[in-house]
C-alpha positions as a Python dict, from the first residue, in 0.01 Angstrom:
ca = {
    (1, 'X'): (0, 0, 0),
    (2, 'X'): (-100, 47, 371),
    (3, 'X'): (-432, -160, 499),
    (4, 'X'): (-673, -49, 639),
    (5, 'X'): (-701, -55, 999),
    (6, 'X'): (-1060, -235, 1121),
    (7, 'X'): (-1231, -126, 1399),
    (8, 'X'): (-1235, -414, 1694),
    (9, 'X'): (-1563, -575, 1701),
    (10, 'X'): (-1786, -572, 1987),
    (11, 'X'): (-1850, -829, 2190),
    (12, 'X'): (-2300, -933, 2170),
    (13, 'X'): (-2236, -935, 2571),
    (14, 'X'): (-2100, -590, 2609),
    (15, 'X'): (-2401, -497, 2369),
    (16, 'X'): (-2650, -624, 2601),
    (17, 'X'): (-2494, -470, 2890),
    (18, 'X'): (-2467, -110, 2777),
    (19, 'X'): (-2830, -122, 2601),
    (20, 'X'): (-2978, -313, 2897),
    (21, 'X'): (-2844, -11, 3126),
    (22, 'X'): (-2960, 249, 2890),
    (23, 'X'): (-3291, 78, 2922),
    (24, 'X'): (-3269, 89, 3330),
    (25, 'X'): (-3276, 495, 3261),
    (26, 'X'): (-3576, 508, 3061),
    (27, 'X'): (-3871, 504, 3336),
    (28, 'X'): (-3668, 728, 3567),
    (29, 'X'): (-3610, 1007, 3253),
    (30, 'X'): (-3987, 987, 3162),
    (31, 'X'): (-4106, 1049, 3507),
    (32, 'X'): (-3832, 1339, 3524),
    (33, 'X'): (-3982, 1471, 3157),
    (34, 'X'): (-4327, 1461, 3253),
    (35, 'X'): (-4255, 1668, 3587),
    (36, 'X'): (-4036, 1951, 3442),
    (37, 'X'): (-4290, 1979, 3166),
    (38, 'X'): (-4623, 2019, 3404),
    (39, 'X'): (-4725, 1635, 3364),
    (40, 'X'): (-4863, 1457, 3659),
    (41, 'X'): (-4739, 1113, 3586),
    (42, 'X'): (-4704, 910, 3968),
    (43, 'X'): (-4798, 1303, 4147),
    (44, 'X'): (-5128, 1279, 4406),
    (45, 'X'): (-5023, 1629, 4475),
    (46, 'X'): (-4877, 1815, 4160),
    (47, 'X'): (-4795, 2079, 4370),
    (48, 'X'): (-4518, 1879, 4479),
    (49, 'X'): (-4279, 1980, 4190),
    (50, 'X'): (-4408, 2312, 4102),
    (51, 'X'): (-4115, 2524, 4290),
    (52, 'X'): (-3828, 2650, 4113),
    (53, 'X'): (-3595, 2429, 4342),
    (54, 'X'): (-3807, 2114, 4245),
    (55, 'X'): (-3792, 2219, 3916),
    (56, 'X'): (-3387, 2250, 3957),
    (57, 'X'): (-3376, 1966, 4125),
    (58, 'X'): (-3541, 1712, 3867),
    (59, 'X'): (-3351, 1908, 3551),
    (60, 'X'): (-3038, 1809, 3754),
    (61, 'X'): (-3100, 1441, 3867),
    (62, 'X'): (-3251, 1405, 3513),
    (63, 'X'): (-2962, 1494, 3364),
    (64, 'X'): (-2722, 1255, 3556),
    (65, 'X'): (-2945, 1020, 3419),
    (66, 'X'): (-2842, 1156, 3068),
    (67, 'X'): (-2486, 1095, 3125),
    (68, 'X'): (-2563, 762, 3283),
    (69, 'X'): (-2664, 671, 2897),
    (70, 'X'): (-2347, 868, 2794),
    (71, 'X'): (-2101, 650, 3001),
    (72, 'X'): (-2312, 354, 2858),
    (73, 'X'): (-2191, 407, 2489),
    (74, 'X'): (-1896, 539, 2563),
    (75, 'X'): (-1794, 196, 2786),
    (76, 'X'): (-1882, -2, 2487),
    (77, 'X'): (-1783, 193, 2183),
    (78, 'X'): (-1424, 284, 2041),
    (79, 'X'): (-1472, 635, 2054),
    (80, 'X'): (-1481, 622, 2430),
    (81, 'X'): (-1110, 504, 2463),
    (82, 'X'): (-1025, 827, 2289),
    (83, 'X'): (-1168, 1061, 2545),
    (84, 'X'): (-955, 1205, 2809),
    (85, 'X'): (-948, 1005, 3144),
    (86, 'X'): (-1049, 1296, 3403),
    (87, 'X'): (-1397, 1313, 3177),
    (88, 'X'): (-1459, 934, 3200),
    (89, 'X'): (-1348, 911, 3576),
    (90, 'X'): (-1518, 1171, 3732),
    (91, 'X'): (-1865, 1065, 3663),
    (92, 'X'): (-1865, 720, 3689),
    (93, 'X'): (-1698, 786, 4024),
    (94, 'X'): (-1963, 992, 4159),
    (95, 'X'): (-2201, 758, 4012),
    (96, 'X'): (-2054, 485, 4214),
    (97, 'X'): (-2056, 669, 4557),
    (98, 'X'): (-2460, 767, 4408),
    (99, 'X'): (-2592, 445, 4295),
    (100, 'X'): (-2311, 168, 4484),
    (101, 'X'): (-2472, 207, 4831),
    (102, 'X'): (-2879, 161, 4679),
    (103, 'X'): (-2734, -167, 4528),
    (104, 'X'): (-2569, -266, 4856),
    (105, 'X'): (-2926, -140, 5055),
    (106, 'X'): (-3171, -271, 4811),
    (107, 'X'): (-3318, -582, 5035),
    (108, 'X'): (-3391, -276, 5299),
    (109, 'X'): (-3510, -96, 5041),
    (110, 'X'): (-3730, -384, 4954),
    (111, 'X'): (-3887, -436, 5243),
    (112, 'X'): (-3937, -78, 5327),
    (113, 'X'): (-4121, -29, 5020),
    (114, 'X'): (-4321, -377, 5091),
    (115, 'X'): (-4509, -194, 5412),
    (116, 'X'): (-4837, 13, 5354),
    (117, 'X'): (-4700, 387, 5250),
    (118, 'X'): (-4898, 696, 5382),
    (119, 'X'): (-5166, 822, 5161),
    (120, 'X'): (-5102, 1159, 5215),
    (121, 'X'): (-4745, 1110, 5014),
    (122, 'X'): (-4737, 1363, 4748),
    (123, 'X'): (-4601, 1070, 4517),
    (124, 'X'): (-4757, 730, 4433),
    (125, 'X'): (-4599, 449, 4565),
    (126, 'X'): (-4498, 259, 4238),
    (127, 'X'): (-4268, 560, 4170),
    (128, 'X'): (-4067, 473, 4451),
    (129, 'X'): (-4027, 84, 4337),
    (130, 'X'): (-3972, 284, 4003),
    (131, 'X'): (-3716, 449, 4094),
    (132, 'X'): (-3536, 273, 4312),
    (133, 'X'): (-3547, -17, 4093),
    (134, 'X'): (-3417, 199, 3858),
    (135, 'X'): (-3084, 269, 4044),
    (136, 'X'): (-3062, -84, 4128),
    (137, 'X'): (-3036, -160, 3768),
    (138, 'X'): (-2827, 104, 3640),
    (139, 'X'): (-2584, 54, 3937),
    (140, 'X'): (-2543, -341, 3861),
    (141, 'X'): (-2508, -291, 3481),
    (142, 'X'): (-2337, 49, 3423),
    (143, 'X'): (-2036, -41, 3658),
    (144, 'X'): (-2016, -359, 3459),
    (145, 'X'): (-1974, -172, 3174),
    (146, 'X'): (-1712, 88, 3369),
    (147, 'X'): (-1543, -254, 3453),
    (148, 'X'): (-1518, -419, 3114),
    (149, 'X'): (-1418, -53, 2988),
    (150, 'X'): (-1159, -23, 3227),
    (151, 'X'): (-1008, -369, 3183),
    (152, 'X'): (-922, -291, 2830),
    (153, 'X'): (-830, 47, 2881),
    (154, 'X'): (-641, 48, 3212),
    (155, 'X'): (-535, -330, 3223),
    (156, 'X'): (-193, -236, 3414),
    (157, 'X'): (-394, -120, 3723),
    (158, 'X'): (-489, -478, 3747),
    (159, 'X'): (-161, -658, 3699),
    (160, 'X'): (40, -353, 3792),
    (161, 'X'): (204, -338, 4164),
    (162, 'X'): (176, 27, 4341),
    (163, 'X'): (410, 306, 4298),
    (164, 'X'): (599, 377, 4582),
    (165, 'X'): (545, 639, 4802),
    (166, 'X'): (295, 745, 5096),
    (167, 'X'): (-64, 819, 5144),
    (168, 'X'): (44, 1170, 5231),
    (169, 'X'): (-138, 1434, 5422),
    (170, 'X'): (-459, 1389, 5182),
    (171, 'X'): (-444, 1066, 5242),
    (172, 'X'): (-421, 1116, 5644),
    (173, 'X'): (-670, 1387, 5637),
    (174, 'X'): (-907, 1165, 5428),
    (175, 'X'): (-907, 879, 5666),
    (176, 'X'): (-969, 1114, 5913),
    (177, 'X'): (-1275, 1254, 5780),
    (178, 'X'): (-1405, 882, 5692),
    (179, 'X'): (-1374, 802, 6063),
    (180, 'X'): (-1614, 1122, 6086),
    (181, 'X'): (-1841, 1027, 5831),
    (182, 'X'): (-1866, 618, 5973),
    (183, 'X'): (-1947, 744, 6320),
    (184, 'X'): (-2186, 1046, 6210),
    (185, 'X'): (-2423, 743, 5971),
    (186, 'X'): (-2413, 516, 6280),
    (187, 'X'): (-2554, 784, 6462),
    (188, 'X'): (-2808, 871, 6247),
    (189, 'X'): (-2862, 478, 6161),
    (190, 'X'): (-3003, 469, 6528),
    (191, 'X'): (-3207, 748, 6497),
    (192, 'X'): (-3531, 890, 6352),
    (193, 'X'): (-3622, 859, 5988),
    (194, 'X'): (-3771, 557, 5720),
    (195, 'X'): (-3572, 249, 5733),
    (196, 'X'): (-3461, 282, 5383),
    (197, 'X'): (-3278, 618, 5507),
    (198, 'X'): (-3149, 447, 5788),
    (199, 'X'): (-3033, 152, 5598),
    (200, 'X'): (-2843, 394, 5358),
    (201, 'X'): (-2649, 545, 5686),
    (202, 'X'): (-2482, 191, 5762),
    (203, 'X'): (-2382, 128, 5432),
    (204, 'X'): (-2202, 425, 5423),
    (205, 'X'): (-2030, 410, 5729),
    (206, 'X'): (-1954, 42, 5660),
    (207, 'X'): (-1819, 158, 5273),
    (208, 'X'): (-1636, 483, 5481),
    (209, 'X'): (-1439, 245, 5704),
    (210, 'X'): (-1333, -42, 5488),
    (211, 'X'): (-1203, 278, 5193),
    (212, 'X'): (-1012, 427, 5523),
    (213, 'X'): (-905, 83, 5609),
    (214, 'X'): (-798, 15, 5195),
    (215, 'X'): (-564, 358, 5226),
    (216, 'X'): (-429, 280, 5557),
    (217, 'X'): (-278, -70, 5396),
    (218, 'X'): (-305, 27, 5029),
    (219, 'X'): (91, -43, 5047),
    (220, 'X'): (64, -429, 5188),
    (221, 'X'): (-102, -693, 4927),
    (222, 'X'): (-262, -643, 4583),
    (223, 'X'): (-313, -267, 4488),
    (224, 'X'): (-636, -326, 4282),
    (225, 'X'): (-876, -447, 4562),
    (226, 'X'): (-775, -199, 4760),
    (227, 'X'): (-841, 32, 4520),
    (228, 'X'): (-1150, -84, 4455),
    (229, 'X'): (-1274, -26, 4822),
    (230, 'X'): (-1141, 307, 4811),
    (231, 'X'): (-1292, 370, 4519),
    (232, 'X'): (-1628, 301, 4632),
    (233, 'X'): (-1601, 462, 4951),
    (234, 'X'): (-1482, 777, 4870),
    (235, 'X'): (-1710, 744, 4611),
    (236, 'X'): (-1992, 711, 4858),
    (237, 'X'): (-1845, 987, 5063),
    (238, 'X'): (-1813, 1232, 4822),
    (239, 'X'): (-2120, 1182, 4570),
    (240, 'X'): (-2404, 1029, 4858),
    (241, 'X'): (-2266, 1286, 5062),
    (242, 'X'): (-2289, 1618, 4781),
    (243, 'X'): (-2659, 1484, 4739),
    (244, 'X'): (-2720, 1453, 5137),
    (245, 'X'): (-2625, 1828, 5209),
    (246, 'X'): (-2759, 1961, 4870),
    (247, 'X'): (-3092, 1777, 5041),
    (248, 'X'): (-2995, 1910, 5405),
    (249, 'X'): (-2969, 2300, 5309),
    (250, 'X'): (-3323, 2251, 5131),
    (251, 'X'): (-3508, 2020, 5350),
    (252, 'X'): (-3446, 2148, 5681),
    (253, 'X'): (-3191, 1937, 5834),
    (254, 'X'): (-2886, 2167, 5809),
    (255, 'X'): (-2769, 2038, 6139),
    (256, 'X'): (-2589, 1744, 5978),
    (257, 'X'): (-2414, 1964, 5676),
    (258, 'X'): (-2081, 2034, 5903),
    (259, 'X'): (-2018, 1600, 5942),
    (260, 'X'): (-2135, 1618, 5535),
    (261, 'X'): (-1939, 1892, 5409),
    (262, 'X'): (-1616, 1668, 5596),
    (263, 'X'): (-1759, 1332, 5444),
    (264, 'X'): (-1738, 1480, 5110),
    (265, 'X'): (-1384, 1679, 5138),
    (266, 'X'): (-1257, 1336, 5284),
    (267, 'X'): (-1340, 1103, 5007),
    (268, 'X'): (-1208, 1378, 4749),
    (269, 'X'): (-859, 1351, 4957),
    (270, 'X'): (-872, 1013, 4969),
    (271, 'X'): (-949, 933, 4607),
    (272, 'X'): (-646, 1161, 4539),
    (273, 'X'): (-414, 1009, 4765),
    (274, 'X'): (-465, 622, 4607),
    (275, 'X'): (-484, 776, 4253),
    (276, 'X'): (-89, 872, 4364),
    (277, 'X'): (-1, 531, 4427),
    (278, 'X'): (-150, 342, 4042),
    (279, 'X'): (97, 150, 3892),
    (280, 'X'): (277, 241, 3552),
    (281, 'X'): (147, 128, 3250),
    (282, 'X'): (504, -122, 3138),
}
């Protein structure tokens, strides 16, 4: 007579961590229900969200807030080993690239929020803490999860010594366009705009040239830190820089979309040039 096979418990810690991220999604999906239904909750000017882009525009940011809980349970639960890498990675990547560089600029963040805001903001000004504190959170705890979900799942990566090979023309291509996308954010770090904006252009050229500087060497040392730099700043690349020219085509800065639309092109190349290189589960 065969036994029956028991499901792995849990660990209480990886509990905590995928309910206390869930919870970091709550005020963020409330303040995105009460706008797409015609609530006013943290609006001085309801106006604000009453175009059809708006409306677009909150169903879709509320939703990546929906899979944020997704990735959540399926980090910590057994059912999530069982679906099919590409679904897993893709998200959590472009999460990373969305929510890595808030985490990195949260003191500027911080102390741009800390100076008197203008009155005639169509928003309150505890929905910015709100929010931002929001993708703080979910940034810290949700890639802990991806982490402790990964370890388990993808432990050879780790231990594992990279396949041999090249970076390739992606890979050449890719570093190219990070070069592009460190020296267009300096730029812009210098120029107009909040601080919190500006703050967000350094970190991503920083994150651009250390992932360029990860591929260039990703064949000298250990494979996973390296990976984890490109990771993050393709990441940042490709998912900060999909929301920057969505934002750029609709709020009237086009004239950074060419250096965006290259930003994002080079971090897909360059995630798929590393992703080449992982080593073979033994």
């Amino acid at each position: 007579m065969t036994a029956a096979l028991s499901t792995p418990k849990i660990s209480s810690s990886r509990l905590i961590v995928c309910y206390t991220a869930i919870l970091g999604t709550l005020p963020y999906l409330t303040l995105k229900a009460s706008w797409v239904t015609g609530g006013d909750l943290g609006l001085r000017d309801p106006s604000f969200v009453d175009s059809k882009l708006m409306l677009f525009a909150n169903l879709l940011t509320g939703g990546m807030d929906v899979v944020a809980v997704v990735l959540a349970l399926a980090f910590t639960y057994s059912w999530g080993r069982r679906i099919p890498a590409p679904l897993v990675l893709f998200p959590i990547w472009i999460g990373t690239g969305l929510l890595a560089p808030i985490v990195l600029n949260l003191p500027v963040i911080v102390a741009d929020l800390a100076k008197p805001q203008l009155a005639e903001m169509p928003l309150e000004n505890w929905v910015w803490a709100v929010v931002y504190g929001g993708f703080a959170w979910q940034g810290v705890l949700l890639l802990t999860a991806f982490v402790l979900y990964a370890r388990d799942r993808w432990w050879f990566v780790v231990t594992g010594t990279v396949r041999p090979g090249t970076i390739g023309l992606a890979g050449k291509l890719g570093i190219a366009a990070a070069l592009v996308s460190a020296i267009g954010h300096s730029i812009w770090a210098f120029g107009s705009g909040g601080m919190s904006a500006r703050g967000q252009d350094v970190v991503i050229a920083l994150l651009s040239l250390l992932a360029a500087g990860a591929l260039a060497t990703v064949s000298r040392g250990r494979f996973w830190p390296r990976l984890v730099l490109v990771w993050t700043g393709a990441g940042a690349m490709a998912g900060s820089g999909a929301w920057a020219l969505f934002s750029a085509f609709t709020m009237g800065y086009a004239d950074r979309a060419p250096v965006l639309a290259v930003q994002v092109i080079g971090g897909v190349l360059m995630m798929t040039s590393i992703l080449r290189r992982l080593p073979h589960a033994a």
